[in-house]
C-alpha positions in Angstrom: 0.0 0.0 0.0 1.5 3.8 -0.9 0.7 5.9 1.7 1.1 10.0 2.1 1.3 11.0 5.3 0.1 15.0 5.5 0.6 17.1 8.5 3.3 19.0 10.9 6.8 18.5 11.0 8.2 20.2 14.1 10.7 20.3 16.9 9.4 19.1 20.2 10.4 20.8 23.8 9.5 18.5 26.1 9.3 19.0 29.6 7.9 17.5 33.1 6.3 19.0 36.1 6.7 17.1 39.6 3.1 17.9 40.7 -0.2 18.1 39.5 -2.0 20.8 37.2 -4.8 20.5 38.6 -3.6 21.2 42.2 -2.8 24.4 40.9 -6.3 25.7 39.6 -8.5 27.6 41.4 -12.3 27.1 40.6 -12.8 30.8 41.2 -10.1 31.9 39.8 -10.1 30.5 36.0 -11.0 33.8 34.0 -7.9 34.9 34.7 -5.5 32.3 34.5 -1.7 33.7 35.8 0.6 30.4 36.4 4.1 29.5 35.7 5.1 25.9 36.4 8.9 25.0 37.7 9.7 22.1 35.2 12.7 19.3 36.3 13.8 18.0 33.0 13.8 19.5 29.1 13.9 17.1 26.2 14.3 18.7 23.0 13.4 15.9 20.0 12.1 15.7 16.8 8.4 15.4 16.2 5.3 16.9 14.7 2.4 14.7 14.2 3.1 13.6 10.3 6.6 13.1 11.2 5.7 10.9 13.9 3.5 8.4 12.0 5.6 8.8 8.9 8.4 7.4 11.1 6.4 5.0 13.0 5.5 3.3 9.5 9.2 3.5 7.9 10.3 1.8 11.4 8.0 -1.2 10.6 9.2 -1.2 7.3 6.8 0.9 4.9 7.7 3.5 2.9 5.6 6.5 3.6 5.8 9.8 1.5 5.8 12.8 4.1 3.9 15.6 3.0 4.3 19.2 5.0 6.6 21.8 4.9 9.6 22.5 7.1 12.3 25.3 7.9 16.0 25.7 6.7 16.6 24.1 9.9 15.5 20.9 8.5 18.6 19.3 7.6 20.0 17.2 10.0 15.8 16.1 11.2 15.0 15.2 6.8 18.6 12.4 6.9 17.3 11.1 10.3 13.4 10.6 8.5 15.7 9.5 5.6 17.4 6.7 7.3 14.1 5.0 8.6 12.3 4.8 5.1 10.6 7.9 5.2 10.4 9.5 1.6 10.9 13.2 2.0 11.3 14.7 -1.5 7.9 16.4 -1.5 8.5 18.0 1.7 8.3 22.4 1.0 10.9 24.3 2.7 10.6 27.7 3.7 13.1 30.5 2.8 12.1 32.3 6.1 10.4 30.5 8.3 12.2 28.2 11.7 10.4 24.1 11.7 7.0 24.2 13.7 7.6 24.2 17.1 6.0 22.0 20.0 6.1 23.4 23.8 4.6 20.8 26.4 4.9 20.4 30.1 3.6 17.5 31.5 2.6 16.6 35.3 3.1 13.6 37.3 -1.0 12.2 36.1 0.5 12.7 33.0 -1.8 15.9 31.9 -0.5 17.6 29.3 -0.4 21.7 29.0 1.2 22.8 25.9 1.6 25.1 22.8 2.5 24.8 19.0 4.1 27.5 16.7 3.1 26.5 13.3 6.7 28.1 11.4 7.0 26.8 8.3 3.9 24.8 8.6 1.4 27.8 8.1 2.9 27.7 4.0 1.5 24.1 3.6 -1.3 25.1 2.1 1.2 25.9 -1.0 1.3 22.1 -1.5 -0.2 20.8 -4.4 -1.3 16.8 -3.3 -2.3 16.3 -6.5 0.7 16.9 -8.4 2.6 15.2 -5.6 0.4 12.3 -6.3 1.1 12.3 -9.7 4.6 12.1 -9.7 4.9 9.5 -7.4 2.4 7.2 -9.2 -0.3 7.8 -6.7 -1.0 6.9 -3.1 -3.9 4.1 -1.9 -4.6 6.3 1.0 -3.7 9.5 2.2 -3.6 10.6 6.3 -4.4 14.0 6.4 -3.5 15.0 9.8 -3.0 18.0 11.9 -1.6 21.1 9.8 -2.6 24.4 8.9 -6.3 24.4 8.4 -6.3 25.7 4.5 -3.7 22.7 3.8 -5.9 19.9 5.4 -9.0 21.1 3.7 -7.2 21.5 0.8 -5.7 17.6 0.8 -9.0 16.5 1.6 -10.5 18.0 -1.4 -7.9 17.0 -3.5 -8.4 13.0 -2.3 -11.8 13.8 -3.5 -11.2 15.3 -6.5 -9.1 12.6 -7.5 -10.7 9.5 -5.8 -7.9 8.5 -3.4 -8.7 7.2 -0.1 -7.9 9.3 2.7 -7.9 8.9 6.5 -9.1 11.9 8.9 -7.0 12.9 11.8 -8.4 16.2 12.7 -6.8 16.0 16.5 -5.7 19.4 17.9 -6.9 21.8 14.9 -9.7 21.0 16.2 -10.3 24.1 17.7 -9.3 26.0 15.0 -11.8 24.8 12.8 -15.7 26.2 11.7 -18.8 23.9 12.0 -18.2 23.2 8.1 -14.5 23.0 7.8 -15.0 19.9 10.7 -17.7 17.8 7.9 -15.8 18.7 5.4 -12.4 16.9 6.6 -14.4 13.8 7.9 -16.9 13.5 5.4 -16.5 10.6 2.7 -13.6 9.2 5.2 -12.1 5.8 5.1 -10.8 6.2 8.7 -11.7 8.7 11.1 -8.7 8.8 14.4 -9.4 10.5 17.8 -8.9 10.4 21.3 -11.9 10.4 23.2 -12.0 13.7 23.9 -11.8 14.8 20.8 -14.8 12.9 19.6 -16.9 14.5 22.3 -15.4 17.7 20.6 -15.8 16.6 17.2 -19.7 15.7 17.9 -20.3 19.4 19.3 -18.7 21.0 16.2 -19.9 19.1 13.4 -24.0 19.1 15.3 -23.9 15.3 14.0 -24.6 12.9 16.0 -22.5 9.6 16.9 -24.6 7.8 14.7 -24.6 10.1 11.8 -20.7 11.0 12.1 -20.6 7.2 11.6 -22.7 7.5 8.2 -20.4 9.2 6.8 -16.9 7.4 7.5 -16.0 4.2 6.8 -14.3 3.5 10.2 -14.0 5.7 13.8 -11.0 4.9 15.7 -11.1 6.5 18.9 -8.1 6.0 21.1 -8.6 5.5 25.0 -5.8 5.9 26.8 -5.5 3.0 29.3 -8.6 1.3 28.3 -6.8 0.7 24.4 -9.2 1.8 21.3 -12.8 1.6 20.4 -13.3 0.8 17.1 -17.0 1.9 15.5 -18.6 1.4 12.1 -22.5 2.4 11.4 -22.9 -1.4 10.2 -21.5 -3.2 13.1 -21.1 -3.2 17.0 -18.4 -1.5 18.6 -15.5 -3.1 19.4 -12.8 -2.2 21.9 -9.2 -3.4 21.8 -7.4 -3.6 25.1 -4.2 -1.7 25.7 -0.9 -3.3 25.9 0.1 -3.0 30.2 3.5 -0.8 30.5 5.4 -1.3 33.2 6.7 2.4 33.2 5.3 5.1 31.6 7.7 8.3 30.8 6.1 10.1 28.3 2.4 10.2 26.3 3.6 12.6 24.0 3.4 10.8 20.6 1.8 7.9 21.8 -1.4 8.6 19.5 1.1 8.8 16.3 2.2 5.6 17.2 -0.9 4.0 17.0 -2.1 5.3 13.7 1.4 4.3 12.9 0.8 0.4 13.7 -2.8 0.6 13.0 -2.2 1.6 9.1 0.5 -0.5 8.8 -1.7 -3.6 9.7 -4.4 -2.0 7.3 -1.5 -2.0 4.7 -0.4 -5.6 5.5 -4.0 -6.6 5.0 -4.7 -7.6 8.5 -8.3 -7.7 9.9 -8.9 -4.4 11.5 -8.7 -5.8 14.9 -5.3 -7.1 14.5 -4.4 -3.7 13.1 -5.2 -1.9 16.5 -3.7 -4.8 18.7 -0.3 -4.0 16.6 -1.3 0.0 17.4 -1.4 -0.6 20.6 1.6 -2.3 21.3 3.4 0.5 19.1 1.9 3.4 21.5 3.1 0.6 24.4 6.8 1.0 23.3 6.3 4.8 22.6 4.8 5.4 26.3 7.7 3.9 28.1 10.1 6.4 26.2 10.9 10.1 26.4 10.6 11.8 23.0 8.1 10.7 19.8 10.6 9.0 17.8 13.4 7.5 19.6 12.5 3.9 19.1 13.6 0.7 17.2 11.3 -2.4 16.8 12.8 -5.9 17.0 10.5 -8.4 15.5 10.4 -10.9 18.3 10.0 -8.3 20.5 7.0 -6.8 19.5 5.7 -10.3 18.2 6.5 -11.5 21.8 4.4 -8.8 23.2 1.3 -9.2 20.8 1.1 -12.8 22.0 1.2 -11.6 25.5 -1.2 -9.5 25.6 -3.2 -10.7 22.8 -2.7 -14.7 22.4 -0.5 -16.7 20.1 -3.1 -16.6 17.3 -2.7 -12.6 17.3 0.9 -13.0 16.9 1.1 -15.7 14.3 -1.0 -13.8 12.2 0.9 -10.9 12.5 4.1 -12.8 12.1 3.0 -14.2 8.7 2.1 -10.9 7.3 5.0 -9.0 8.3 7.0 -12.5 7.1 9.7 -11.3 3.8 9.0 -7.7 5.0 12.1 -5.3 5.9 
């Protein structure tokens, strides 16, 4: 399967608060928010949500075209995408803009507080999928995730335009988005990804209901933290996949990229869509216990020791034999 990955490409500051967020806020107090956190460690890594699955899938061995646009700063971060199957020729650089940037502190519940500076990223919507398409032969499905607003609506529209499968990913633009621009990126979906709360946020924006978001997607992933991933379809009951235990957990950031990561590369692999969010989950598993989005390798029998695990031997025999002659 030939799969374009849209969305951000940044540099990720990551850093950790010893207490609790919430300890902090005052119920009485939250028009006026003044607080400064004292953080213990800084990370700086490479990230951005494209980058992340784009990785995730070129560690398992796909070879995913990245589509975003980046800084002059971009160098050393486009050999390191490079060197783990990512294809980056149709990636626009900026003449004056810095890589997006990713700010996030997070506490000891793991909450998360942060802030993005888009850079580079807000001259995505310069990028012509089509023609990208075109010269690369075509793509079977296209992940249009978090990026500047005009570029998502703008790959969305050119999947339609030109009949190519595409995934939704809408995640933290949500915000940034109109009642229409919301259907718009979701309607005529194969795959629609979001954590829970953003499908409680999705739902308010769009005025549709659970049961018509559903008639208009193909599948509704919804990620779940702890309790794994629910998947939905309007002609079939929900079905929730159980998360892989970690023994320690260091980070969340990018933990959510890693599961679209494993989830499409099952999908490409052929694999029943359960299967493809058992191997999701164990991807977000080995993201979870790390610091930074991308600093992870994936040993076969590891991961095929974990699926079984967690999952039974049949999980992991049928993941074996798809992934079997694969890088």
């Amino acid at each position: 399967m030939r799969i374009a990955v849209t969305g951000s490409i940044a540099t990720d500051h990551l850093m950790t608060f010893p207490g609790r967020f919430t300890d902090q806020l005052l119920p009485d107090r939250l028009d006026s928010i003044s607080l400064s956190f004292l953080a213990d460690g800084l990370e700086v890594r490479r990230g951005g949500v494209a980058a992340n699955i784009a990785f995730g899938l070129g560690v398992l061995g796909l070879t995913p075209t990245l589509v975003g646009a980046a800084g002059l700063d971009f160098g050393d971060y486009q050999l390191w995408l490079k060197q783990h199957g990512v294809v980056t020729d149709h990636v626009r650089i900026s003449d004056t803009r810095h890589t997006a940037r990713f700010v996030c502190t997070t506490d000891q519940d793991q909450n998360q507080i942060a802030t993005f500076y888009p850079g580079a990223m807000s001259e995505a919507a310069g990028i012509d999928l089509a023609a990208v398409a075109e010269e690369t032969g075509g793509f079977d499905l296209v992940l249009v995730a978090p990026d500047d607003p005009e570029a998502m609506l703008n790959h969305t529209a050119a999947c339609r335009r030109t009949g190519t499968s595409f995934a939704a990913d809408p995640s933290q633009q949500l915000p940034r988005l109109d009642t229409e621009q919301a259907r718009q990126l979701l309607d005529g979906a194969r795959y629609l990804f979001t954590n829970a709360y953003e499908a409680a946020l999705l739902r308010k924006l769009t005025g549709w209901s659970r049961e018509e978001t559903l008639g208009r997607v193909g599948l509704w992933i919804t990620t779940l933290g702890a309790d794994g991933a629910r998947i939905e379809s309007a002609d079939g009951e929900p079905v929730t996949v159980p998360a892989v235990p970690v023994e320690r957990v260091s980070d969340p950031t990018g933990v959510g990229d890693a599961f679209r990561a494993g989830f499409l590369a099952g999908r490409a692999w052929e694999l029943p869509v359960v299967r493809s969010a058992q191997l999701g989950c164990v991807l977000a598993a080995v993201v979870l216990g790390r610091t930074g989005t991308q600093e992870y390798g994936m040993r076969r029998e590891e991961l095929l020791g974990t699926i079984g695990d967690t999952y039974g031997q049949d999980a992991a025999v049928e993941l074996a034999l798809a992934w079997a002659g694969r890088p």
